[in-house]
C-alpha positions, 0 to 999 in steps of 0.5 A: 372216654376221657382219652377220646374227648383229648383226641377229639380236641386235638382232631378239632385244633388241627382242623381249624388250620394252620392260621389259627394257633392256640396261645401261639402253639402249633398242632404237635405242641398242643397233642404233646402237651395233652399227651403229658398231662394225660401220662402225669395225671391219668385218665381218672384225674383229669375231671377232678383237674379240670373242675379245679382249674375252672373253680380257679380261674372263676375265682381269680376272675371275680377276684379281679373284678372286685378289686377293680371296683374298689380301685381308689375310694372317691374324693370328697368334691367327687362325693358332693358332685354325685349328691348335687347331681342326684338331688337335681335329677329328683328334682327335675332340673335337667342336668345334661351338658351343664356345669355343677355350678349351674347345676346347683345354683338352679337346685337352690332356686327350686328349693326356695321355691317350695318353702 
């Protein structure tokens, strides 16, 4: 079954055409290689394989994404930026096209007004 699903693959590689390559590989390339992992791991490893190279590749996916997202830590003038522009948007003072500067001298004009 599982020698069907590779010569099934290969029949639909080699159907694409010529044009399109796999990771630059030709259709001779791709059915040898299929070929090897088939003789080094046999039929009845292949799904264990599989499953293990996709858990893998989700692994060092999400691992890269999460290293992206804790790149650099912010600055404080970044941080003061974010709090003024959060507090003007609580506050509905419109913030779009404007400098921080501006931005907080109205936020301290609202404020006095409250009091």
């Amino acid at each position: 079954m599982h020698l069907a699903m590779l010569i099934s693959t290969f029949v639909y590689f080699s159907q694409i055409g010529s044009q399109y390559k796999m990771m630059g590989l030709g259709n001779t390339e791709l059915l040898l290689i299929l070929f090897l992992i088939l003789i080094l791991f046999g039929g009845r490893q292949l799904p264990e394989l599989a499953k293990s190279l996709g858990q893998a590749t989700r692994e060092f996916t999400s691992a890269s994404r999460e290293s992206l997202k804790q790149s650099e830590p912010k600055t404080e003038e970044e941080e003061k930026r974010e709090a003024i522009l959060i507090a003007a948007r609580k506050m509905n003072i419109e913030t779009e096209g404007r400098s921080i500067e501006d931005i907080a001298k109205d936020l301290v004009k609202a404020t006095e007004k409250t009091k």
